[in-house]
C-alpha positions in Angstrom: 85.5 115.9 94.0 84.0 117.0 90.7 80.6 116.3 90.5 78.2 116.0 86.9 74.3 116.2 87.5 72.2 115.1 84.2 69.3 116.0 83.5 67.0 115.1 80.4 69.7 115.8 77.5 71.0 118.7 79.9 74.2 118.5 82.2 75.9 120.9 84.7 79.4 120.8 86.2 80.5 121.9 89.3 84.3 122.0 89.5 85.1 121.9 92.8 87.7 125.7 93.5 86.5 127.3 90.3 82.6 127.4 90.5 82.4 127.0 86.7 79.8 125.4 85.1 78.8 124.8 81.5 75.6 122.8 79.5 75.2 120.2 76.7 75.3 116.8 76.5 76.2 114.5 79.1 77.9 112.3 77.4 79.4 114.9 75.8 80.4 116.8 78.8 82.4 113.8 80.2 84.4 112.9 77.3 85.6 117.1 77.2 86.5 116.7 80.8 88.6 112.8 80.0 90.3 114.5 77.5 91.2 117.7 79.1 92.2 115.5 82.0 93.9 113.9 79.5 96.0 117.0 78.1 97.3 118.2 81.5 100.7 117.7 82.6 101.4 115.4 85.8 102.7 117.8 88.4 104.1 117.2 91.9 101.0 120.0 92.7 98.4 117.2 90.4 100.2 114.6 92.1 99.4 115.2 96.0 95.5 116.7 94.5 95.6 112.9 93.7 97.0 111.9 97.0 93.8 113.1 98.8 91.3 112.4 96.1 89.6 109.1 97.1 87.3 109.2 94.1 90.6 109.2 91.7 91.3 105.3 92.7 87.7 104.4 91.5 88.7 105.3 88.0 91.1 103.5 85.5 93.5 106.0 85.6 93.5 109.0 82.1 97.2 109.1 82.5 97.7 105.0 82.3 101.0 103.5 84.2 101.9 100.6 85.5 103.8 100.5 88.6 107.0 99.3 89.3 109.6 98.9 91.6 113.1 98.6 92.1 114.7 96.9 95.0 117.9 94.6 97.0 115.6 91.6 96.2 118.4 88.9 95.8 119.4 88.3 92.3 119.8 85.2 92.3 115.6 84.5 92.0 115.5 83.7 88.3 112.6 81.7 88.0 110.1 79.6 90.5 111.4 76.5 88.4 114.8 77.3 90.5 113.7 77.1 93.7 116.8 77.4 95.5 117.1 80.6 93.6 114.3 81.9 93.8 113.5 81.6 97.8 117.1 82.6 98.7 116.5 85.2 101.6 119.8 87.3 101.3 117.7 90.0 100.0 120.4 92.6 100.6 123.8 94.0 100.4 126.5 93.3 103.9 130.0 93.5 101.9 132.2 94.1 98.3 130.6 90.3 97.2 127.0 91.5 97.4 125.7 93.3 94.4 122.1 93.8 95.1 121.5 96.9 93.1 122.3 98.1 89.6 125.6 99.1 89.6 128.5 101.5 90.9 129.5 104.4 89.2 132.1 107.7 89.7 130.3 111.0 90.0 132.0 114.4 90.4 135.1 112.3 91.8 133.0 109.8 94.4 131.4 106.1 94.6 128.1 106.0 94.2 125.6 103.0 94.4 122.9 103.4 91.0 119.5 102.1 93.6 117.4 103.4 90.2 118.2 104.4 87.0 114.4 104.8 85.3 114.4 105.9 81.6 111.6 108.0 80.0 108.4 109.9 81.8 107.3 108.6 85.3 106.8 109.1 89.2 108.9 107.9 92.4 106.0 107.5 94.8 107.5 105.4 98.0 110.6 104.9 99.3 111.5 102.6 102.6 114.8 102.6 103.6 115.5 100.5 107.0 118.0 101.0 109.6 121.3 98.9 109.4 121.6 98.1 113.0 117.8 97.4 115.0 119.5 99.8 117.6 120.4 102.4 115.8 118.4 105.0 113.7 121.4 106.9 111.9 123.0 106.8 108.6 125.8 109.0 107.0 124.9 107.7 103.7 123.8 110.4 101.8 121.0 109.8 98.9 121.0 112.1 95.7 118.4 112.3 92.9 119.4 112.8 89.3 116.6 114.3 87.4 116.1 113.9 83.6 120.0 112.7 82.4 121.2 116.0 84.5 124.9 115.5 85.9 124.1 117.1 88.6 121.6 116.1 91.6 118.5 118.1 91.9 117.8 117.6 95.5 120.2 115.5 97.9 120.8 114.8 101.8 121.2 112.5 104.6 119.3 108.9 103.8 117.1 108.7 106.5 116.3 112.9 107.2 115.8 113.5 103.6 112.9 110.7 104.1 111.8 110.1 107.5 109.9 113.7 107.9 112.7 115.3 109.9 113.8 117.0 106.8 111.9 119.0 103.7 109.3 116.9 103.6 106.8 116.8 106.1 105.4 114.0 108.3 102.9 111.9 107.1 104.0 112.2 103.9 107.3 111.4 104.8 107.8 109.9 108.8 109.6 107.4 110.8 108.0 103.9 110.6 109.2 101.0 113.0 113.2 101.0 112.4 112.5 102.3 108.7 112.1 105.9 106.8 109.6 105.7 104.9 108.6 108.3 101.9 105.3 108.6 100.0 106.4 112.2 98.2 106.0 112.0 95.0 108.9 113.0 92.6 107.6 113.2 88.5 110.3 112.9 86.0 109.7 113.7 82.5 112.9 111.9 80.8 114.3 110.0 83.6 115.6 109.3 87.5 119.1 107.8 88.9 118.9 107.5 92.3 122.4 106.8 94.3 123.5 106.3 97.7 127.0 107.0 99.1 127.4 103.8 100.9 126.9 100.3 100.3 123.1 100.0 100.3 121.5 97.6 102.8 117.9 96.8 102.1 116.0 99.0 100.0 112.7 99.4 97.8 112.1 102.4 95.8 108.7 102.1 94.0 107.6 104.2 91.0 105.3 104.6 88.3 106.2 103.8 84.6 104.1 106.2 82.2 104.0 105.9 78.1 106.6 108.0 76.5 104.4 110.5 75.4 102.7 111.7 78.7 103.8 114.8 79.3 105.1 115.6 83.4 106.5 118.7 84.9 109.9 117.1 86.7 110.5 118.2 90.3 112.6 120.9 91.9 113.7 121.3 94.9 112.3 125.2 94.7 108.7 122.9 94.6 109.0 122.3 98.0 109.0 125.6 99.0 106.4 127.4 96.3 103.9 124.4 96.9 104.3 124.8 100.7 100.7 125.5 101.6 99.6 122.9 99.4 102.0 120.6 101.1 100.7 121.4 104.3 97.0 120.7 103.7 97.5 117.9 102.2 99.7 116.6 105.4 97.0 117.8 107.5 94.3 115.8 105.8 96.0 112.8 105.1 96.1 113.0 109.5 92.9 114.1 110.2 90.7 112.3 107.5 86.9 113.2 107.3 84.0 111.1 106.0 82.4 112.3 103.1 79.6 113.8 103.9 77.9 114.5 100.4 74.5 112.8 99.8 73.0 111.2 102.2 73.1 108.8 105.1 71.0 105.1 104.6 70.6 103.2 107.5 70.0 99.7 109.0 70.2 98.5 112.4 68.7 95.7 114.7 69.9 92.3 115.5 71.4 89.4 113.6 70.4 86.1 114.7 73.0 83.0 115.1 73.4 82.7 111.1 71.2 85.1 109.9 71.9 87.5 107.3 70.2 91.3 106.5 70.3 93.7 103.9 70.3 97.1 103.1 69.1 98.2 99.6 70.9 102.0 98.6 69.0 104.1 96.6 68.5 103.3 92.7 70.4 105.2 89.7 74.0 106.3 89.5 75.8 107.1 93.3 78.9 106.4 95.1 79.0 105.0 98.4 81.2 107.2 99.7 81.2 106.3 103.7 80.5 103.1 105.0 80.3 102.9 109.0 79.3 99.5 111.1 79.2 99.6 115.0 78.2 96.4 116.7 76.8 95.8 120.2 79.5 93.7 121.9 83.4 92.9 121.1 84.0 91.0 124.2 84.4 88.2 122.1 87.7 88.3 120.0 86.2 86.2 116.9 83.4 88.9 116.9 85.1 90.4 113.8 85.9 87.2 111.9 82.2 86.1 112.6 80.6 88.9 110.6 81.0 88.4 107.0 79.7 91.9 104.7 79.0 91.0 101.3 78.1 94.1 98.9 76.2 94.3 95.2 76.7 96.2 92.7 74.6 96.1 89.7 73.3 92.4 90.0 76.8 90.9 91.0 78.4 90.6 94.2 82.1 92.0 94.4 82.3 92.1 98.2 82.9 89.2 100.7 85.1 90.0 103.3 84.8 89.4 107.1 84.9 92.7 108.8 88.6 91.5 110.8 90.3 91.9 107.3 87.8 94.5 105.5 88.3 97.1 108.0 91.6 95.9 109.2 90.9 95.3 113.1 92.2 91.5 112.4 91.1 89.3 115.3 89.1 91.4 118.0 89.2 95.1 118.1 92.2 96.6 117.4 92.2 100.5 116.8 94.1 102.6 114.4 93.7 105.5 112.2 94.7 105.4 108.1 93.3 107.4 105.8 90.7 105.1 104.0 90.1 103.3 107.3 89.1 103.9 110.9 88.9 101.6 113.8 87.9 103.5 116.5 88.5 102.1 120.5 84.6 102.7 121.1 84.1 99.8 118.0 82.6 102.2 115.3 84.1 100.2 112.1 84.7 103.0 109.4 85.5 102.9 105.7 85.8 105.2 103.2 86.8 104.0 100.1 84.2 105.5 97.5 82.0 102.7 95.8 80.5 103.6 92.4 77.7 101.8 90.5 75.1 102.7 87.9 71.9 101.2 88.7 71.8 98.8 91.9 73.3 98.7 95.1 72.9 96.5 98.2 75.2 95.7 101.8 74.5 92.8 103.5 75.9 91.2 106.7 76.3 87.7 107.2 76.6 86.6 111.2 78.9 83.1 111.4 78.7 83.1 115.0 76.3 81.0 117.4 75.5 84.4 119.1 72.7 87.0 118.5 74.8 90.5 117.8 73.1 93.8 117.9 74.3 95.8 114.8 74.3 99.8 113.5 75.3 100.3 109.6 75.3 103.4 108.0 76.2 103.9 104.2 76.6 107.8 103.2 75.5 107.8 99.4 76.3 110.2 97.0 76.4 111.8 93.5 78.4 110.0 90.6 78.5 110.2 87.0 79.5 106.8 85.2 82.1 106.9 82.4 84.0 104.6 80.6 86.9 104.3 83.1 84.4 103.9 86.5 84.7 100.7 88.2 83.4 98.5 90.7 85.0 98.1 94.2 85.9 94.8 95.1 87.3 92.6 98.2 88.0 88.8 98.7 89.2 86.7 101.7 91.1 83.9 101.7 92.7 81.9 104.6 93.7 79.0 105.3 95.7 76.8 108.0 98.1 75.0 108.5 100.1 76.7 106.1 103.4 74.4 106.2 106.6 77.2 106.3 108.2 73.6 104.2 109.2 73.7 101.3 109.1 77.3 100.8 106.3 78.3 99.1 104.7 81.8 97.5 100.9 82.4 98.7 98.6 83.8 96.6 96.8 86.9 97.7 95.2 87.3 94.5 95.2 86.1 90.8 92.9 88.8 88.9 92.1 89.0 85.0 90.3 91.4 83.6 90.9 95.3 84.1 91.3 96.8 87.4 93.1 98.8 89.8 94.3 97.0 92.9 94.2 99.2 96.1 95.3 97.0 99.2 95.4 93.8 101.4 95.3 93.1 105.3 96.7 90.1 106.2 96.1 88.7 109.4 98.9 85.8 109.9 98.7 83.1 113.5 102.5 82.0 114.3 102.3 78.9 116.5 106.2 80.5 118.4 108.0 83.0 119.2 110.3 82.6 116.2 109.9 85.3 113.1 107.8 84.4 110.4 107.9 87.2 108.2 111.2 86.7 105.8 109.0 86.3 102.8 108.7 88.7 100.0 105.7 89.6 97.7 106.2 89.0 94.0 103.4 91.0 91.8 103.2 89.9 88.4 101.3 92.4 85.9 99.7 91.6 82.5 101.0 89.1 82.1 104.8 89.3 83.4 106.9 85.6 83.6 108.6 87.4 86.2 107.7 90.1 88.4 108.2 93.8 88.1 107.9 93.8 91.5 109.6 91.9 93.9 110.0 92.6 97.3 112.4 92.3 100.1 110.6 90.9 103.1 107.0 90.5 104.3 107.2 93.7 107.1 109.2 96.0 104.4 106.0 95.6 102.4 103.9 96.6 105.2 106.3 99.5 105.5 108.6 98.6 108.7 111.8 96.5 109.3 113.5 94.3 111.9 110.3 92.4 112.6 111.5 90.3 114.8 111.5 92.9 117.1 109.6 95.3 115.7 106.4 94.0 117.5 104.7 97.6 118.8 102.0 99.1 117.7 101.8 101.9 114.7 100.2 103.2 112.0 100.1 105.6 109.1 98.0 107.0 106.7 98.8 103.8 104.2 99.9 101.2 106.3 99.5 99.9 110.3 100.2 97.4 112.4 96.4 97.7 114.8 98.3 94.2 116.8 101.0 91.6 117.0 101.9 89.0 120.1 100.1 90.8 122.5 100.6 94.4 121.1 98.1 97.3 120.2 97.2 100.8 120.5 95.5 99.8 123.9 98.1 97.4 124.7 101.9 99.2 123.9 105.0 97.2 123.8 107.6 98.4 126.6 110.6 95.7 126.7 112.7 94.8 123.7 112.1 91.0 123.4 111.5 88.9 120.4 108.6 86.9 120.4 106.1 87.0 117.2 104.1 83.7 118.7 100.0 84.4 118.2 98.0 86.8 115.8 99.8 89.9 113.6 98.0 91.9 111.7 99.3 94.3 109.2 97.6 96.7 106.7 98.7 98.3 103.6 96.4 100.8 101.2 97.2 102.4 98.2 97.1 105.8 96.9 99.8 106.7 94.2 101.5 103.5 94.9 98.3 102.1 93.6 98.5 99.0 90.6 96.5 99.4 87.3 96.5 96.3 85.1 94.9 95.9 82.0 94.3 91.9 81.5 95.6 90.8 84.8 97.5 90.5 88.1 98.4 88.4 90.5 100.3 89.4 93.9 102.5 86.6 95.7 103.8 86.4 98.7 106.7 84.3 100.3 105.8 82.2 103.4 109.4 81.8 104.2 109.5 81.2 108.2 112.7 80.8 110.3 111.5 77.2 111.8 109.2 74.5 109.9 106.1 75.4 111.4 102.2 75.1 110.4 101.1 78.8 110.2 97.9 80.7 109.4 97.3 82.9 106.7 94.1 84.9 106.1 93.8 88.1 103.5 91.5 90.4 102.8 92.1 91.6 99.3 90.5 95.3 97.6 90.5 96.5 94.2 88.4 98.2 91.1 87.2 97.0 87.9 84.8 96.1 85.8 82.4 93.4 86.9 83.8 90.9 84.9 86.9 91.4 86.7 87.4 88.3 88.5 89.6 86.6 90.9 90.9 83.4 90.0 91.2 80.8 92.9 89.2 79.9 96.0 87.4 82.7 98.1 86.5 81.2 101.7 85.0 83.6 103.6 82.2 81.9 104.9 84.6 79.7 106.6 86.4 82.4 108.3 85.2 81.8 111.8 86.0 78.1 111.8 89.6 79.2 110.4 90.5 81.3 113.5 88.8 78.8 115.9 90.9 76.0 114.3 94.0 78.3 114.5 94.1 78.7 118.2 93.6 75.3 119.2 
């Protein structure tokens, strides 16, 4: 991370790999080093620096996009003043009447099926293909990447190997999710990309970043894979093995929190990041541990944070471990986060006990350097929940309806389904600026969350970006054996952003279907994280001090 010390009217840089540094104004300094940034190309190389570069997401971005997506979402959703149109859940393509994608097309003497055909500069940053059959992880459909209005693809192969991590492309970056290939390899484009598939595609989602027509991007080649190999590597093994950041220094606060109480712990004054956050507590014998302890976090005289620590670190109901790369639930309970937190002035992280219990509590925040520019923002995090959710009518459920500027970063939602029965058919429908209708819209709840065939697909995983820490009676501790069906009880599912992140500039809001097989009465709780400026707000009800009651409610 690049790091700017001030001084008086003085400023050095330290530029993390070249050990350059150079004097003047502050102020001065950081508007050289925007527009340099500025005046680069976007590279695949820039691109996976970015990957692992938690500080980047804490910044409007200096090459601005908006991210976009296309997918088999049915096309028959117009509008939500259709609403037999726009809930319809045959959200792929099964035979010659379907046409869930753009368009066929002859190349070189064969069908192909056009999944993407982008014009002008951008990035594919995720793609999740699922398997046709729940039983069987194979495909001869070959996929093929037209860079730039070439006839020709640049790189092509087998569906699933080319994107699973088998192939080129190294796990975690690319891997094997529950019944799905999943891809977070980013391709840049300068003038364009068709992507086609040699069979009829089933589901699909291929997400990419849109940039203005006169950013200037380096477009991949297949040679990349091989010069950038080392690069490749290291970034694979961090995204694994992620560290806490260790610059600054550690703050701490421990002790007991009474039945309702509430302390506080006060981070030193002047511009810092936090850029490590851990929180162990005493006991977890008690499921609703982690819905009754609420942190709450302020940042320069406003609070931004108010999340319980079920959806904030992503354990969902009880301990659940897994390992991503912004968050770690560890099986001895040690809660850690790593997003980086920046603020100017003021900074304080309290923790709010709901419970009737007395809980013994350790919180460490690491706290480090950070120099404030015009594109820094705030962290942020709601939850919402509510129950019963009725799964009639169909209905979208708002995660989050944001104005203002911001970058939005990721959700866990943590649902209760009162039987067996699926729940998750829904898809997420995330409207940008201002959109009447989407730019993205999804294909199902679990495709979101990176897996397919949830139903089934009830085990435990997790990724760098996106987990499933528990569903039914599933976790890391707990590993699912047979092959039934049966979704009945708690799922949790996580998803965090890193070049699949969303900037808007005046708002968003993210949607998502509740679209269950049986009329039921469900629960739906979400905890929400983005940046922006701290007159960024989210527009609707924030309940988190109710969050106990709700999953006491739930289980009755």
């Amino acid at each position: 991370m690049n790091k700017l010390i001030c001084t008086g009217l003085m400023a050095v840089i330290y530029i993390s790999g070249l050990g350059a540094c150079s004097s003047g104004s502050g102020e001065q300094l950081v508007s050289k080093k925007v527009s340099e940034q500025a005046n680069q190309a976007v590279t695949m190389q820039s691109l996976l620096k970015e990957m692992v570069d938690r500080s980047a997401i804490a910044q409007y971005p200096t090459h601005d996009f908006r991210l976009k997506q296309e997918s088999s979402y049915n096309r028959g959703s117009v509008s939500p003043d259709e609403p037999e149109g726009w809930f319809l859940n045959h959200d792929f393509n099964s035979n010659a009447k379907d046409a869930n994608f753009i368009r066929t097309e002859i190349n070189d003497g064969r069908k192909e099926w056009v999944l993407m055909d982008a014009k002008g500069p951008g990035v594919l940053v995720r793609t999740w293909m699922p398997w046709q059959n729940d039983k069987k992880p194979t495909t001869d459909s070959i996929i093929r990447f037209y860079f730039d209005g070439e006839s020709e693809p640049e790189y092509e192969g087998n569906m699933f190997s080319l994107l699973d991590g088998s192939g080129d492309i190294p796990y975690p970056l690319a891997h094997k999710s529950l019944r799905s290939a999943v891809s977070f390899f980013p391709m840049p484009y300068a003038k364009g990309l068709k992507v086609t598939v040699s069979e009829r595609p089933f589901f699909y989602q291929l997400t990419y970043r849109e940039y203005s027509s006169e950013t200037k991007i380096k477009s991949f080649k297949r040679s990349d894979l091989v010069h950038a190999k080392p690069l490749i590597n290291q970034v694979a093994h961090e995204l694994l093995y992620p560290n806490n950041n260790t610059d600054g220094k550690p703050v701490k606060l421990s002790g007991t929190l009474a039945p309702g109480g509430e302390k506080s712990l006060s981070l030193p004054k002047g511009m810092a990041a936090i850029n490590a956050l851990a929180l162990q507590l005493g006991d977890y014998s008690n499921k609703n541990i982690t819905r009754s302890i609420v942190v709450k976090m302020d940042f320069d005289g406003q609070q931004t944070v108010q999340t319980p620590i079920s959806e904030f670190f992503g354990t969902g109901v009880g301990l659940n471990p897994f390992t991503g790369w912004y968050r770690t639930v560890s099986e001895s309970g040690l809660l850690s986060s790593r997003w980086v937190m920046p603020y100017q002035r003021t900074a304080s992280i309290s923790l709010l006990n709901l419970s009737e219990q007395a809980v013994d509590f350790e919180l460490t925040a690491q706290v480090g350097d950070w120099q404030w520019d015009d594109n820094s923002l705030y962290f942020h995090a709601i939850w919402r929940g509510q129950y019963p959710v009725a799964t009639r009518p169909f209905s979208d459920w708002n995660y989050v309806n944001l104005t203002g500027r911001g970058v939005y970063v990721g959700d866990t939602l943590t649902i209760w389904n009162p039987i067996a029965r699926w729940w998750g058919e829904g898809d997420e429908k995330i409207f940008v600026d201002g959109e009447t209708f989407p730019s993205i819209f999804g294909t199902g709840t679990e495709d979101y969350y990176g897996y397919s065939w949830g139903g089934k697909s009830t085990d435990f995983y997790q990724h760098p970006f996106h987990a499933q820490p528990f569903s039914h009676q599933y976790n890391k501790l707990n590993r699912k054996t047979g092959d039934e069906r049966n979704t009945q009880g708690y799922s949790t599912e996580t998803r965090t952003r890193a070049l699949d992140t969303m900037p808007f500039a005046s708002s968003l809001k993210l949607d998502m279907e509740v679209w269950h097989w049986e009329e039921v009465d469900m629960g739906f709780a979400v905890g929400a994280y983005w940046y922006g400026d701290l007159t960024t707000r989210h527009q609707g009800s924030s309940n988190a001090k109710d969050a106990l009651k709700h999953s006491q409610t739930e289980v009755r």
